[in-house]
C-alpha positions in Angstrom: 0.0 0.0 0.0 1.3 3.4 -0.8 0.7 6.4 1.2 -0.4 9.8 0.5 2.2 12.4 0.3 1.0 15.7 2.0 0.8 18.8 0.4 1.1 22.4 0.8 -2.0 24.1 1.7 -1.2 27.3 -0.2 0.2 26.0 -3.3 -1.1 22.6 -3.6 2.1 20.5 -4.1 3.8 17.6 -2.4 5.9 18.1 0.9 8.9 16.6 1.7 9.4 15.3 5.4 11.7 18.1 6.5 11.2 21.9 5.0 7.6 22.4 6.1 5.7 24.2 9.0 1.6 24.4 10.5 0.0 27.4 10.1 -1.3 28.8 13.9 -4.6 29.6 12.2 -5.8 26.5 9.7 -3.4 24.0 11.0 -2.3 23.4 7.1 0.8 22.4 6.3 3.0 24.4 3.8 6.4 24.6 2.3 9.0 26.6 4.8 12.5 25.8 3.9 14.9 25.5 6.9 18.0 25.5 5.0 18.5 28.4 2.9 20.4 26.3 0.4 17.5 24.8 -0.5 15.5 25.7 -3.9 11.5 25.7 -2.7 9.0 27.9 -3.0 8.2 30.1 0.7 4.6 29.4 1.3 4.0 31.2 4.4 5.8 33.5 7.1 6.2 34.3 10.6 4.3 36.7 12.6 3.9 38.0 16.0 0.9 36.9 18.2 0.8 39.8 20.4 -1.6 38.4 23.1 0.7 35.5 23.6 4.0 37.7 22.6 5.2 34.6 20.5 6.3 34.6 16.9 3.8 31.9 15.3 3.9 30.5 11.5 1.0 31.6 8.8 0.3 29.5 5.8 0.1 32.8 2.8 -3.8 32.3 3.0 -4.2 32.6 6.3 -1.5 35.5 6.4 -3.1 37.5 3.4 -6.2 37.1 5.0 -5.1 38.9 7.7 -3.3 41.4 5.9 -7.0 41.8 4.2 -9.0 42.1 7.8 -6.5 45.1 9.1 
């Protein structure tokens, strides 16, 4: 039996087991390179939760959505 290979909640491609992160809001994964050498697309960022003054990860449609609400 073969299993699934996740992938990326903002661009819809496959994830390797390593360069990924979970978005704080959807819980998606998505594509977050840990090694700059790396050639991947950047499908999220970091941002500050201020009520629980922590830096958290944001999938790009979760981010932009935010961006959107402000």
């Amino acid at each position: 039996m073969v299993e699934a290979q996740e992938v990326c909640v903002a661009c819809n491609t496959e994830l390797d087991d390593y360069h990924q992160a979970s978005c704080q809001m959807c819980g998606g994964k998505f594509h977050h390179p840990w090694d700059g050498e790396v050639q991947m697309p950047l499908c999220g960022s970091m941002a500050s939760h201020e009520e629980a003054l922590a830096l958290v990860f944001l999938c790009s449609n979760c981010y932009q959505a935010l961006e959107e609400g402000e």
